[in-house]
C-alpha positions as a Markdown table, in Angstrom:
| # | Residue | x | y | z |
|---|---|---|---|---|
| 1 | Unk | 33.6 | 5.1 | -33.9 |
| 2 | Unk | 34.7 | 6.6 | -30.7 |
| 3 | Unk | 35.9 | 9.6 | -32.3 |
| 4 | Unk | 33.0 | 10.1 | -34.0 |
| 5 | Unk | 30.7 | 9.5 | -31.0 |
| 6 | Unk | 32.7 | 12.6 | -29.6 |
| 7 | Unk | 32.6 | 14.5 | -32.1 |
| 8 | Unk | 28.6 | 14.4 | -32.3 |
| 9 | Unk | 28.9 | 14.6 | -28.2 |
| 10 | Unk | 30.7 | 17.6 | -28.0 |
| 11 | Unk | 28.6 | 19.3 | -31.0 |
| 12 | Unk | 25.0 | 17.9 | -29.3 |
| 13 | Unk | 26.5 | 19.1 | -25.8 |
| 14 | Unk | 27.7 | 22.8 | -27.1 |
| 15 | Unk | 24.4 | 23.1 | -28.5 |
| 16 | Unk | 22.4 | 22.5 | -25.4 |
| 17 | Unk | 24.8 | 24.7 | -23.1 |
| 18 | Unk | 24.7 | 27.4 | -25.7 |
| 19 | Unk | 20.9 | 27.9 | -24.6 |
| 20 | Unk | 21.2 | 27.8 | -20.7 |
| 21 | Unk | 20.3 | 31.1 | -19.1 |
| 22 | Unk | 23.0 | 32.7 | -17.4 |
| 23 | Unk | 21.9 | 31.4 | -13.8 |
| 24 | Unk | 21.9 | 27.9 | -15.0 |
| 25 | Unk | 24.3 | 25.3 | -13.8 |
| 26 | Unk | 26.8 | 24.1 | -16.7 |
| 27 | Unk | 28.0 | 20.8 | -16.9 |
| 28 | Unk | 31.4 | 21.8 | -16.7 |
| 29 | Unk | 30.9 | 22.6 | -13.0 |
| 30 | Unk | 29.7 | 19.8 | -12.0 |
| 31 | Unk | 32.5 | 17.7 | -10.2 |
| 32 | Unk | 32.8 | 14.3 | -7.7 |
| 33 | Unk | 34.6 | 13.4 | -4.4 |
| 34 | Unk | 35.9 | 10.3 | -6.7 |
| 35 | Unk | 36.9 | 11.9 | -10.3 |
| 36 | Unk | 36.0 | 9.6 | -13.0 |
| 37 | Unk | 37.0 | 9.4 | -16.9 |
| 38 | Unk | 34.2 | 11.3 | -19.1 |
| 39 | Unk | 31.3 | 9.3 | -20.9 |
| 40 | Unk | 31.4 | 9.1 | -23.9 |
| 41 | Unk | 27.5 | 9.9 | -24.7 |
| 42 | Unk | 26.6 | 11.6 | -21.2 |
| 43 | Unk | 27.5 | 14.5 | -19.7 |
| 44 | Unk | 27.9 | 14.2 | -15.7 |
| 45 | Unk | 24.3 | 15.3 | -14.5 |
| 46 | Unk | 23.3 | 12.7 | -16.9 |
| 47 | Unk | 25.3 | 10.0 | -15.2 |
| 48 | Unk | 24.2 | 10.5 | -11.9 |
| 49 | Unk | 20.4 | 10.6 | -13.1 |
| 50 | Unk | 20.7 | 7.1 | -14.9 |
| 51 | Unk | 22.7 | 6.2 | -11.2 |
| 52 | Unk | 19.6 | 6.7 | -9.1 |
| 53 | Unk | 17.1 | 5.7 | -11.7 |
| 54 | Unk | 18.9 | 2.3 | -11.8 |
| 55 | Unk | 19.4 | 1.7 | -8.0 |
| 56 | Unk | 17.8 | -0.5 | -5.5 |
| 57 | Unk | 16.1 | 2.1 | -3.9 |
| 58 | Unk | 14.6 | 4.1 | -6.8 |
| 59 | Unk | 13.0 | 0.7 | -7.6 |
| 60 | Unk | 11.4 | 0.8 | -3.9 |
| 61 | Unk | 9.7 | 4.1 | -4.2 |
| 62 | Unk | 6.6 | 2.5 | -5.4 |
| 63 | Unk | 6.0 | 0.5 | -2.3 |
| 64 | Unk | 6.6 | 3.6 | 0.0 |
| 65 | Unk | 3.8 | 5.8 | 1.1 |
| 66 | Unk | 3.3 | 9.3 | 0.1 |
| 67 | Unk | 0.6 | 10.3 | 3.3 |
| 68 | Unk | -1.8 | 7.9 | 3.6 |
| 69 | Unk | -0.3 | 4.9 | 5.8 |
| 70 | Unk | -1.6 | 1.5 | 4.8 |
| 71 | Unk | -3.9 | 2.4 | 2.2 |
| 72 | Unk | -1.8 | 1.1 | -1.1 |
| 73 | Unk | -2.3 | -1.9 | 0.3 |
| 74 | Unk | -6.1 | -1.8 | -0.4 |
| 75 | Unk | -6.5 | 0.6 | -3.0 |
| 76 | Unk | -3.4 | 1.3 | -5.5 |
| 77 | Unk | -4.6 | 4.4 | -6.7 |
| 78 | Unk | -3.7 | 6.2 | -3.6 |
| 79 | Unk | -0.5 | 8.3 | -4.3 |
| 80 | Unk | 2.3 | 6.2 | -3.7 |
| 81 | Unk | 6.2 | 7.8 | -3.3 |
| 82 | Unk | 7.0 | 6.7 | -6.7 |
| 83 | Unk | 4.2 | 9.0 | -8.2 |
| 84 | Unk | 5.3 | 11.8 | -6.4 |
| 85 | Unk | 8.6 | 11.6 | -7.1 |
| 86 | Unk | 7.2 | 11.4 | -11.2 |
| 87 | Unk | 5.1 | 14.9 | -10.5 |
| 88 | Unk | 8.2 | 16.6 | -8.8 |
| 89 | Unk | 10.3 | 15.2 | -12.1 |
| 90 | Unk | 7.5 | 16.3 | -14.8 |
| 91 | Unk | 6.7 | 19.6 | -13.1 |
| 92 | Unk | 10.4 | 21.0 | -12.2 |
| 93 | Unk | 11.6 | 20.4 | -15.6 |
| 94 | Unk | 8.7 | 22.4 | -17.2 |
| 95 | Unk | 9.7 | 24.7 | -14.5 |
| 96 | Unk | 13.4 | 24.6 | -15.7 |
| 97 | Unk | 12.8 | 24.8 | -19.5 |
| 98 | Unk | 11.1 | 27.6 | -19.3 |
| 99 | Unk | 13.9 | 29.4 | -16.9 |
| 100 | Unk | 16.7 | 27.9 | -19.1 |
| 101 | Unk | 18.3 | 26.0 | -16.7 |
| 102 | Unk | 19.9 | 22.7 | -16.6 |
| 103 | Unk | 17.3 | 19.7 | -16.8 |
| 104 | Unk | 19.9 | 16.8 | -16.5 |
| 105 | Unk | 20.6 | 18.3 | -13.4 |
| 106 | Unk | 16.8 | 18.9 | -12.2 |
| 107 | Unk | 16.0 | 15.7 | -13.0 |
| 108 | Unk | 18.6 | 14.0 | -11.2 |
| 109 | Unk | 18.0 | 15.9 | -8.0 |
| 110 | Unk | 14.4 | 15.2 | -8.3 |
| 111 | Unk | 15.0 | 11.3 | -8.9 |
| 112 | Unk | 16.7 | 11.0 | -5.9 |
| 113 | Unk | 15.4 | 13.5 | -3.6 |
| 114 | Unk | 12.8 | 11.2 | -1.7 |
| 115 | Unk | 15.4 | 8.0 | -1.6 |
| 116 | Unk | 15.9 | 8.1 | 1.7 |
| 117 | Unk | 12.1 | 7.8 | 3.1 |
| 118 | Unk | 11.9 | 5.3 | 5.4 |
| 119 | Unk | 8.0 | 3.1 | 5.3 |
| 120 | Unk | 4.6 | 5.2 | 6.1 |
| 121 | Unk | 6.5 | 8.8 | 4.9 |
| 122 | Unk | 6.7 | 11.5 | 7.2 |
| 123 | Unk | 4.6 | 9.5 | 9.9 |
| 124 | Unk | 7.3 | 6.5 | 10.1 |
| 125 | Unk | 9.9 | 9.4 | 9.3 |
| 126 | Unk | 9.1 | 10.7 | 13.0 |
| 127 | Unk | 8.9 | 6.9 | 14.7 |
| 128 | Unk | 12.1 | 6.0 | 13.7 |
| 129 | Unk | 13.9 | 9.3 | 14.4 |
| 130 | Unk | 12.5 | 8.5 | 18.2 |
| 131 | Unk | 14.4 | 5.3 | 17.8 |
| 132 | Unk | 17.6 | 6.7 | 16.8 |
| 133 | Unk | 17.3 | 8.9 | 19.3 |
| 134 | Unk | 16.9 | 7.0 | 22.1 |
| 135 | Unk | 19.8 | 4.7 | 20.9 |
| 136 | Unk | 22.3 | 7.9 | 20.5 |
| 137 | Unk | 22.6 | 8.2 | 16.6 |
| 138 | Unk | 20.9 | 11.4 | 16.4 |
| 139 | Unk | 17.3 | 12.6 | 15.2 |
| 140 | Unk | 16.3 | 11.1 | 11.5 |
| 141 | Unk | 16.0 | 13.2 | 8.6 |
| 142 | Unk | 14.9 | 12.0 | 5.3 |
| 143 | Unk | 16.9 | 14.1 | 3.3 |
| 144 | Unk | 19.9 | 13.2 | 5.4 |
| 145 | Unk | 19.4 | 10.0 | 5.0 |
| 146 | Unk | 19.0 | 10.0 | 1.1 |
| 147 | Unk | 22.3 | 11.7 | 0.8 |
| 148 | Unk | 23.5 | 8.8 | 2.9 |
| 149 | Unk | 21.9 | 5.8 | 0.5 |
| 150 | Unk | 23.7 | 7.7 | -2.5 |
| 151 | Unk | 26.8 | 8.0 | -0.5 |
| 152 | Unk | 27.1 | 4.9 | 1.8 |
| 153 | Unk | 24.6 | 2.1 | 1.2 |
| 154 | Unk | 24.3 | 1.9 | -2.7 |
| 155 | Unk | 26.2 | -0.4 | -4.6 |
| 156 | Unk | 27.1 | -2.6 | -2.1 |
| 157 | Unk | 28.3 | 0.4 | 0.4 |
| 158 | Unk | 30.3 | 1.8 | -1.9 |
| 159 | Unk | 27.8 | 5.0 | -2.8 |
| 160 | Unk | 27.1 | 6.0 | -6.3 |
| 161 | Unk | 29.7 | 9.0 | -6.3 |
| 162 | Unk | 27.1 | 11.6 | -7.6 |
| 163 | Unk | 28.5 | 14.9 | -8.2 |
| 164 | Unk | 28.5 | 17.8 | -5.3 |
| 165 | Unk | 25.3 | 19.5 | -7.4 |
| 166 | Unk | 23.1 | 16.1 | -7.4 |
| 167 | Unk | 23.9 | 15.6 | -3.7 |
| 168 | Unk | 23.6 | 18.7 | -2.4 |
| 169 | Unk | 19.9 | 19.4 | -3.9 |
| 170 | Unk | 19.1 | 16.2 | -2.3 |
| 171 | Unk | 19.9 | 17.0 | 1.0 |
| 172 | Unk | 18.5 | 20.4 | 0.4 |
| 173 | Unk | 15.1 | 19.7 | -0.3 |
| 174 | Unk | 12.7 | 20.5 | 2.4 |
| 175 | Unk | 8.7 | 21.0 | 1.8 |
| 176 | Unk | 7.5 | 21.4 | 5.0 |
| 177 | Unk | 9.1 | 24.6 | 5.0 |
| 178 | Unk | 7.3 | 27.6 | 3.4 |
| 179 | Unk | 9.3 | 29.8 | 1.2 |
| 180 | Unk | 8.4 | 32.6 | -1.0 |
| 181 | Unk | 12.0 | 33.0 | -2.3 |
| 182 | Unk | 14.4 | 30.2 | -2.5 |
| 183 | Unk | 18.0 | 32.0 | -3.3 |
| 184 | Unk | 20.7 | 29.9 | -4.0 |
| 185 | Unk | 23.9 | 29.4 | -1.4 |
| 186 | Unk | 26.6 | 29.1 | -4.2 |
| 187 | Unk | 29.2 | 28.9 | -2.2 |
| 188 | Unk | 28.6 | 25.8 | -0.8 |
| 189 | Unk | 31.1 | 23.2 | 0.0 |
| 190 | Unk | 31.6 | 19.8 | 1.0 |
| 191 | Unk | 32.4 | 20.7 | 4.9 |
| 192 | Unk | 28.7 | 22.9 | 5.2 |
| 193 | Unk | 27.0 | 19.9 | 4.1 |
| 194 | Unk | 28.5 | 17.8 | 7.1 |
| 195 | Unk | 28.2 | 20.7 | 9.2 |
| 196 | Unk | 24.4 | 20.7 | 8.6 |
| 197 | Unk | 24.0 | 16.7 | 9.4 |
| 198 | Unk | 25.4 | 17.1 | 12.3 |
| 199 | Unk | 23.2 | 20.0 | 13.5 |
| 200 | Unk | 20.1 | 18.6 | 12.4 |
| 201 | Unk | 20.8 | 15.0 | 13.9 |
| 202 | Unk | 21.3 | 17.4 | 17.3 |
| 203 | Unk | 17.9 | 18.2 | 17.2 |
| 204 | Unk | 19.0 | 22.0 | 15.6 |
| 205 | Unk | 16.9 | 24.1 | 13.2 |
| 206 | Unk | 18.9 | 25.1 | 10.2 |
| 207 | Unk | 18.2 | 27.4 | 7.9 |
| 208 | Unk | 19.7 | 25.7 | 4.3 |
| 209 | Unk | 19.3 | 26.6 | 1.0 |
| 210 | Unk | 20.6 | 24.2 | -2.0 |
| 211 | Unk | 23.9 | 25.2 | -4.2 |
| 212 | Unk | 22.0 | 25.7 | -7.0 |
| 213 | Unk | 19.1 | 27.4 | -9.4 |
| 214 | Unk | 18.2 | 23.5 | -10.2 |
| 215 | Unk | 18.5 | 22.8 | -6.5 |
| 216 | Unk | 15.8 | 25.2 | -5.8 |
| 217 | Unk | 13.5 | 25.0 | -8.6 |
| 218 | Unk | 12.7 | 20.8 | -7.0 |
| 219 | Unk | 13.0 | 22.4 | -3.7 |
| 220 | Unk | 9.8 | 24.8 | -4.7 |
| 221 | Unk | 8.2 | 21.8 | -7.0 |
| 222 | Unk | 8.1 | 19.2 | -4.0 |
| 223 | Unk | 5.5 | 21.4 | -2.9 |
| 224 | Unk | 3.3 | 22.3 | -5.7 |
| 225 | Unk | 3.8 | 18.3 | -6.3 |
| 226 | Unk | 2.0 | 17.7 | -3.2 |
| 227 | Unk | 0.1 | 19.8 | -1.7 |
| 228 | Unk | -2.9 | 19.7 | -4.4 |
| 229 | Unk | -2.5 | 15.6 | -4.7 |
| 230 | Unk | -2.6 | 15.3 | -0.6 |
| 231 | Unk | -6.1 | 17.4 | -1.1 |
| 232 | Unk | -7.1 | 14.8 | -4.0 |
| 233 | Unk | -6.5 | 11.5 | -1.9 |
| 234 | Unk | -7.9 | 12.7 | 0.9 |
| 235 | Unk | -11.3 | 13.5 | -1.1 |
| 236 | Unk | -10.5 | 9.6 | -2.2 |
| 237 | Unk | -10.1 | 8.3 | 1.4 |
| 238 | Unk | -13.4 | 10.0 | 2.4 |
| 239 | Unk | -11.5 | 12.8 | 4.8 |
| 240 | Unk | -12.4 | 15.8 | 2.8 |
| 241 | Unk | -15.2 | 16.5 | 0.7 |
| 242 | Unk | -14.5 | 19.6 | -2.3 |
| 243 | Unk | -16.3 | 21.9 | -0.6 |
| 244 | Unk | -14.7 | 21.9 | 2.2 |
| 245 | Unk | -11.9 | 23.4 | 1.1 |
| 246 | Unk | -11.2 | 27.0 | 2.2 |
| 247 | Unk | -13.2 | 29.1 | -0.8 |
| 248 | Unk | -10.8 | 32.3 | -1.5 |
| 249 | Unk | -7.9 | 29.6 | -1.9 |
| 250 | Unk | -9.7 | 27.8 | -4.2 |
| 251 | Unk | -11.2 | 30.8 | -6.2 |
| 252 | Unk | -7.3 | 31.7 | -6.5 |
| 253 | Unk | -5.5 | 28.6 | -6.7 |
| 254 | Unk | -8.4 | 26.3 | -8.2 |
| 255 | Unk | -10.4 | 23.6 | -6.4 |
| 256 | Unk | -8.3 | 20.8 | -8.1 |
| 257 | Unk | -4.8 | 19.4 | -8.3 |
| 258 | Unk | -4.1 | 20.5 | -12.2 |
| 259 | Unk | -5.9 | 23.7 | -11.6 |
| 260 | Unk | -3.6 | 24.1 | -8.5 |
| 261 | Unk | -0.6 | 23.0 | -10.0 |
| 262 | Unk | -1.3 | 25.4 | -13.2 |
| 263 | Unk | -1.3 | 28.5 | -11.1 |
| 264 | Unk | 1.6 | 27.5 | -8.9 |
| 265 | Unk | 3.8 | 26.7 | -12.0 |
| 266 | Unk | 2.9 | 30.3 | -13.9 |
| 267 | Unk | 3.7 | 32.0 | -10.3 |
| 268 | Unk | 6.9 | 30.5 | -10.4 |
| 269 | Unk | 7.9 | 31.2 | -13.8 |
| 270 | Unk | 6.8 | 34.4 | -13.9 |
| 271 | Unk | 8.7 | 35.9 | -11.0 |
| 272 | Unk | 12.0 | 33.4 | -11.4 |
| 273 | Unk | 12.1 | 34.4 | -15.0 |
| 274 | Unk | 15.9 | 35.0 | -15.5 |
| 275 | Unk | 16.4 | 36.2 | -11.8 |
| 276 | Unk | 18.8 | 34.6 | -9.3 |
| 277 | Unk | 16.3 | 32.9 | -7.2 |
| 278 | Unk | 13.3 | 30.8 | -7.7 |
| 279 | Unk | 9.9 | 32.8 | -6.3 |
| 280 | Unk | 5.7 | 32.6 | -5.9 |
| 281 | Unk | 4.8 | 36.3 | -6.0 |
| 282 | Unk | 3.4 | 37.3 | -2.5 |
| 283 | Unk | -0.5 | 36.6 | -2.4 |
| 284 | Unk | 0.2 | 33.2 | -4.1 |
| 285 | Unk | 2.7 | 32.6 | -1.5 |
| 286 | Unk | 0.3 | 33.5 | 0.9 |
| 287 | Unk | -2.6 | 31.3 | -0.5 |
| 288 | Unk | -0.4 | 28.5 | -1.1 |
| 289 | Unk | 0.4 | 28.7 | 2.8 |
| 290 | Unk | -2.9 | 29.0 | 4.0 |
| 291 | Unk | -3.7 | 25.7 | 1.9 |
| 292 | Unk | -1.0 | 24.3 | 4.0 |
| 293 | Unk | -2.2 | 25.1 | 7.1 |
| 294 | Unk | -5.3 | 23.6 | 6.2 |
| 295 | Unk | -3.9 | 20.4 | 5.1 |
| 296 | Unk | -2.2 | 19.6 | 8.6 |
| 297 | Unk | -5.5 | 20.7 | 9.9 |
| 298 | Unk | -8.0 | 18.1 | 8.2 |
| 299 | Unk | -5.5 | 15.9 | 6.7 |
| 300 | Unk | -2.0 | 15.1 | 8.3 |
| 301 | Unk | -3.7 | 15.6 | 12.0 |
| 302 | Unk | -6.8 | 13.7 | 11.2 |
| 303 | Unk | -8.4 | 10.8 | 13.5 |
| 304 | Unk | -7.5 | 8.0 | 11.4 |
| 305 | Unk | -4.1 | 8.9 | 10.4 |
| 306 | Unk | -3.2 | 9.2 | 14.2 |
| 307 | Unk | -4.6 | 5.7 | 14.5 |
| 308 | Unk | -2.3 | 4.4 | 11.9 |
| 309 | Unk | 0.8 | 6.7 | 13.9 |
| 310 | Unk | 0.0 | 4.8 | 17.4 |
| 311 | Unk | 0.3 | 1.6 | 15.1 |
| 312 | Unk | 3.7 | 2.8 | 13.1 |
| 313 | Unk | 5.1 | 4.1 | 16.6 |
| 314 | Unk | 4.7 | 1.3 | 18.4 |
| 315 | Unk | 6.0 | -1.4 | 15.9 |
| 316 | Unk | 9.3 | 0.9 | 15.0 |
| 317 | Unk | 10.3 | 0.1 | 18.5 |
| 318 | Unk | 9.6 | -3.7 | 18.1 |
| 319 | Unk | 11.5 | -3.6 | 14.8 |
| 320 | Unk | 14.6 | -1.3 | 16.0 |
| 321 | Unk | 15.4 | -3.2 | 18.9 |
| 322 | Unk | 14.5 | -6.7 | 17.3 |
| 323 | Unk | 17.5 | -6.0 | 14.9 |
| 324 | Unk | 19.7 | -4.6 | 17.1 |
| 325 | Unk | 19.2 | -7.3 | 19.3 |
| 326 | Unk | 19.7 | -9.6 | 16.4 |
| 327 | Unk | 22.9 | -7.9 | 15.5 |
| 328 | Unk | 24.5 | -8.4 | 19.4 |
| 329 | Unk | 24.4 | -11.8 | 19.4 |
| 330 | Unk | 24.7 | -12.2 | 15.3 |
| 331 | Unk | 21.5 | -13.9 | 14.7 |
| 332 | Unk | 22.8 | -14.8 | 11.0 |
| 333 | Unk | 18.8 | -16.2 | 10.1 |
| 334 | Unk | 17.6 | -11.7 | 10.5 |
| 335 | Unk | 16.7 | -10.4 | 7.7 |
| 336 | Unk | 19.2 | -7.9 | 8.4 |
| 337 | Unk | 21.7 | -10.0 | 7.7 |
| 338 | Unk | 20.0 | -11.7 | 4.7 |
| 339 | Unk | 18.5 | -8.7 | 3.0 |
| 340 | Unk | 21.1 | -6.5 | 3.8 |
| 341 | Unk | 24.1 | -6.8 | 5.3 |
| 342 | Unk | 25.6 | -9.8 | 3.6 |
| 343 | Unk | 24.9 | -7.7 | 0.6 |
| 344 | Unk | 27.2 | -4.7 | 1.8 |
| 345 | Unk | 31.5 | -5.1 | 1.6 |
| 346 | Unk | 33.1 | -4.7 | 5.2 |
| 347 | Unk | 33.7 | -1.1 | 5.1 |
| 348 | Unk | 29.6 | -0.4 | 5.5 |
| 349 | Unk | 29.7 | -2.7 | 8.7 |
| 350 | Unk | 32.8 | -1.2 | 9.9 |
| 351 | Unk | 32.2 | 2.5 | 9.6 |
| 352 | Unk | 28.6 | 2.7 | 10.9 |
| 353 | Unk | 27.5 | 1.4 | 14.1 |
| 354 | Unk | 25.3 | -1.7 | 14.8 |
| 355 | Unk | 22.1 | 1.0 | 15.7 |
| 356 | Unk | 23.2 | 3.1 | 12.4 |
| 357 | Unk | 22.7 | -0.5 | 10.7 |
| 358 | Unk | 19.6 | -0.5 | 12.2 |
| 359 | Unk | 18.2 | 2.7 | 10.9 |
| 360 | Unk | 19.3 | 2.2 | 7.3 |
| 361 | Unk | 17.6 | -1.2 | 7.1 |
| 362 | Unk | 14.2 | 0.1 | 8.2 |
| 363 | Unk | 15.2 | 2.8 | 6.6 |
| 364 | Unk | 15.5 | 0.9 | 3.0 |
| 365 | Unk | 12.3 | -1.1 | 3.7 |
| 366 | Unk | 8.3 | -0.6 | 1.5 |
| 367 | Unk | 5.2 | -0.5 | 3.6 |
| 368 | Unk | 4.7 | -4.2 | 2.7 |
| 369 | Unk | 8.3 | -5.3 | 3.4 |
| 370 | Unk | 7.8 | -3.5 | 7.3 |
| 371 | Unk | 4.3 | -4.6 | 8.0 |
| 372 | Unk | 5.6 | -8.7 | 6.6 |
| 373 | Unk | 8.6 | -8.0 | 9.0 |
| 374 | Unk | 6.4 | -7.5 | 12.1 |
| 375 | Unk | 3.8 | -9.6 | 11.3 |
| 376 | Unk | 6.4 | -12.5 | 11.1 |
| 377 | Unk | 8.4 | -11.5 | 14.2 |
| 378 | Unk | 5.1 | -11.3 | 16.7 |
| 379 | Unk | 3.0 | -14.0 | 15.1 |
| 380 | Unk | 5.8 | -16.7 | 13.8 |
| 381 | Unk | 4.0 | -19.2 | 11.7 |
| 382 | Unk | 5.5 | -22.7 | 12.0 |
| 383 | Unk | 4.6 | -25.6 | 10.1 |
């Protein structure tokens, strides 16, 4: 049986390799801190997808917000983390078939790319790198911090030992910035990796691109993914109406979210096809930005979402130095110790500070699990 399983692997796995462009990532490259024996029926990339798809906190993107803080809990249409991370999946691996490059390898990167979002997205993303500042662990980065859930708090603390490829197009994922061109660093290693977490938690700009083709086509995805669904649940929420939206981008990118996605996706195709980088041409670029601009203007800045800021800003605190507190004078009843740390072996406890504890527990936590948290902490019900 085992031979023949082999046999058919090695003959499937030829087959599919044969057919990668010559930009694309093989799966003999890939390669782990930990070295492991071979599957039998997966290839590495494929291992580290099924990793992340099976964790703890791939099951919690669906109770993470996407933009809209608060608003899952009324209406569950709104875009939720888990349905973004979906449209970035779906779209970069039409991206990548069509640019022969290595879907295992997309998909995993685009699985895990979002794990480290902390409740209300980029709006509790901001509160709680206030907290960590204030308590000396450095700013808090999303992407930093998903490397850090697939390195040191999955599977007990042990980390999922993903290969260098998978981890470093999670850390390298960044779609507030705007790119036209997205050309691979190939020479990446291990030590620029730690070398850019430690900038970025100095409050440094870094200019980073991921190790990879794959790397950048979800890189270039998180953004089409988004930026056309932010537009649609804000006409949902009542903040935009269609028309509102700026006319020439929407008689070049369309009006709506397929229409927009359609036009990015050709774009990207088009000019990518077998180059060594992953492009818009320059007046969709330059649309595509505009729309951007826009988006912060009447969505991410608007009246209601700052109300729902003061609220997230002002209960992080509570929460940060509620747990730390509880940590100093080892409150065992916390949920920190309940929910998460008795769930960790030593080595977690022992490598990371109490107020680096802190941060990964609200960092791990849904909407729901954060707003129960300081509901029960400032109005304790007691039979």
């Amino acid at each position: 049986m085992k031979e023949k399983i082999n046999e058919i692997y090695n003959q499937i796995q030829n087959k599919y390799e044969s057919v990668l462009s010559e930009q694309a990532t093989s799966c003999s490259q890939a390669y782990r801190m930990k070295a492991e024996e071979p599957d039998i029926l997966r290839s590495c990339f494929a291992i580290d997808r099924d990793r992340i798809l099976y964790s703890g906190a791939y099951r919690r993107y669906h109770g993470k917000t996407q933009v809209f803080s608060f608003t899952n809990l009324f209406d569950e249409e709104m875009t939720n983390r888990n349905l973004h991370i979906a449209y970035v999946s779906q779209i970069s691996r039409t991206i990548g078939k069509y640019l022969g490059l290595n879907l295992e390898l997309i998909e995993a990167i685009a699985l895990g790319h979002d794990l480290g979002h902390c409740p209300f997205g980029h709006d509790g993303e901001m509160a709680l790198s206030k907290c960590c500042a204030q308590h000396g662990i450095g700013h808090f980065h999303h992407n930093i911090e998903s490397l850090h859930i697939v390195d040191h708090i999955s599977n007990k603390g042990k980390g999922l030992n993903l290969t260098f490829q998978v981890r470093d197009g999670i850390i390298s994922h960044d779609g507030e910035v705007h790119n036209t061109q997205l050309r691979p660093q190939a020479d990446k290693q291990e030590v620029d990796i730690e070398s850019y977490i430690s900038r970025k938690k100095a409050g440094e700009k870094a200019s980073w691109m991921p190790a990879t083709l794959e790397g950048c086509v979800v890189r270039i995805t998180d953004t089409i993914a988004y930026i056309g669904q932010d537009i649609e649940d804000a006409i949902r929420y009542n903040i935009l109406k269609r028309e509102d939206l700026p006319k020439d981008c929407t008689d070049y990118l369309g009006s709506r979210n397929s229409q927009i996605i359609d036009t990015l996706v050709k774009s990207v195709i088009v000019n990518s096809f077998e180059k060594d980088y992953i492009a818009f041409d320059d007046e969709t670029s330059e649309y595509l930005l505009k729309l951007k601009k826009f988006n912060y203007a009447r969505i991410y800045t608007d009246d209601n979402v700052k109300k729902s800021n003061q609220i997230i800003y002002r209960t992080m605190g509570i929460l940060f130095d509620k747990y730390l507190e509880d940590l100093e004078t080892d409150n065992r009843e916390s949920k920190i110790f309940g929910h998460f740390l008795n769930y960790k072996e030593s080595d977690y406890s022992e490598r990371f500070s109490p107020a680096e504890q802190v941060r990964d527990f609200i960092a791990t936590m849904t909407d729901r699990y954060f707003n129960q948290e300081i509901k029960d902490y400032l109005v304790p019900w007691k039979w």
